[in-house]
N, C-alpha and C positions, 0 to 999 in steps of 0.2 A: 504494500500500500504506500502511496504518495506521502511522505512525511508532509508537504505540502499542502495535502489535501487536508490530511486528519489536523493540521495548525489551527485551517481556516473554518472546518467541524468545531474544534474548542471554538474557534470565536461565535459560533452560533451563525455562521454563514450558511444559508439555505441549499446555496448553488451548490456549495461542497458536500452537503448531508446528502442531497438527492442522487449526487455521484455516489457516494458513498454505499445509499440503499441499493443503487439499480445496480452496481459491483456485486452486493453481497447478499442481495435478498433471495436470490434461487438457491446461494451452497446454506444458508439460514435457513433457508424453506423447508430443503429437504430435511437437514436436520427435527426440524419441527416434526414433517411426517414420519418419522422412524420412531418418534417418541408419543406422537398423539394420532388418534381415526379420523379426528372431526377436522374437518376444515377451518371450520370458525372458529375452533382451540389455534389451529397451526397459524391462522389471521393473525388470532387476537397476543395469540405468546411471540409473532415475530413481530409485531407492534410492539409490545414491551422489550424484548431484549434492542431494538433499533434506541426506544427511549434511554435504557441502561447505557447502551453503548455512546451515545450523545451524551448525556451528564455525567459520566465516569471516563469519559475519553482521557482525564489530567491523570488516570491513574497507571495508564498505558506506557511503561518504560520503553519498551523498543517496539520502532513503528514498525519493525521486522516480524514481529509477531500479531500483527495484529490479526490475521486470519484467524488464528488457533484463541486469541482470546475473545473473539466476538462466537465463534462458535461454543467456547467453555459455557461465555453469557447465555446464549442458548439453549444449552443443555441444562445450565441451572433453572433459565425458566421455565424449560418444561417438566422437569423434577416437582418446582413450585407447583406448576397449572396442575399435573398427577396428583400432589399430596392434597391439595386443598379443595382437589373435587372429590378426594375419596375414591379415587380410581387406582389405586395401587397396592391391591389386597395381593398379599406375598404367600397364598395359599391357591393351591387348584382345587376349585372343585371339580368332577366329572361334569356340570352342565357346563362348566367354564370350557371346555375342552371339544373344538368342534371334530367331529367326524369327517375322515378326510374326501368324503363325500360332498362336502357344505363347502370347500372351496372351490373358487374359479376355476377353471378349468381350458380356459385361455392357452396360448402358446405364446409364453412373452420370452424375454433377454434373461441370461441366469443373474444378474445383478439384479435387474428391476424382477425377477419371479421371487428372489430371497426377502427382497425390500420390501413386496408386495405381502407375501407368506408371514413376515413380522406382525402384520396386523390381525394374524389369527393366533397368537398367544395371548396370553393373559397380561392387563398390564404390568404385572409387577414383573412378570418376565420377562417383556419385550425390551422394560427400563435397563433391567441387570444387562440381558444380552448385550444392548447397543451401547452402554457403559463399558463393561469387558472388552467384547471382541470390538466392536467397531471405534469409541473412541478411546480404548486404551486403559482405563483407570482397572486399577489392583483390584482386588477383592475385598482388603482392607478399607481403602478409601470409600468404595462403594458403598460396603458398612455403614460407616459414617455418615456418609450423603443422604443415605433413607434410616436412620436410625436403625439398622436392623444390626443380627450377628453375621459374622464373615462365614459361619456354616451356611444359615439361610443365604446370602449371598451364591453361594457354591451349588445350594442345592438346587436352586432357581437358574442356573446358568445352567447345570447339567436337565433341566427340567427344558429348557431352552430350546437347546440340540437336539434333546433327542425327539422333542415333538417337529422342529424345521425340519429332523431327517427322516421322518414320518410322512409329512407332507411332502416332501424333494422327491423320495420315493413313489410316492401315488402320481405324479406328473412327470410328463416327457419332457424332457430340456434341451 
């Protein structure tokens, strides 16, 4: 990112925020969908972290990273949007669990099938999964992020896989 740009961001320059969003707001977006189903969750939580990311811009030490920290932003807010809708119950039940009958059945891309397949776990799984495998964070940390223990952590992750490899299996790729 334009150390230039993000200057003219702190000064609350419009011209530079709108560069800013139309740069960032599709690899944000997805992020949002990985973590949320609803559209108007993934709206309304990438409206918030663009806000974050504008009022906390001072706290941004190297403009070299700024991709990885407006996506952190991201991923916190949808953590928030989870916990505070009660959507990140960290148990399966068997109705939570659809039959691999009940998905699409499409023939899409193996990235966008895995992406898409995400939406048929449970949320508190889908949160661990894209925490772990895709943005990286320990087990430990994870913990911490959703108050849970680093077993339920583990055990939610391997709950994870093996239901993705469930569905991978029922469809051609």
């Amino acid at each position: 990112m334009n150390k230039e740009l993000l200057i003219q961001c702190q000064l609350k320059d419009r011209n530079a925020q709108r560069k800013v969003y139309e740069l960032m707001a599709g690899k944000l977006f997805a992020v949002c969908k990985r973590y949320l189903k609803n559209q108007e969750d993934c709206e309304e939580v990438l409206a918030d972290t663009f806000y974050k990311i504008f009022t906390k811009l001072d706290q941004l030490q190297d403009e070299n990273v700024f991709e990885a920290w407006a996506k952190k932003i991201a991923v916190n807010e949808c953590l928030q949007k989870l916990r505070s809708s009660k959507a990140l119950p960290l148990s399966v039940d068997n109705d939570e669990v659809l039959e691999s009958s009940d998905v699409e059945t499409d023939h899409i891309s193996l990235e966008k099938d895995i992406l898409k397949l995400l939406n048929y776990l449970p949320e508190g799984c889908r949160a661990i999964f894209n925490l772990f495998a895709i943005e990286g964070y320990p087990h430990k940390e994870i913990a911490s992020m959703l108050s849970i223990s680093e077993g339920t952590s583990k055990s939610q992750l391997n709950f994870a896989r093996k239901r993705l490899q469930q569905l991978l299996a029922n469809h051609t790729i």
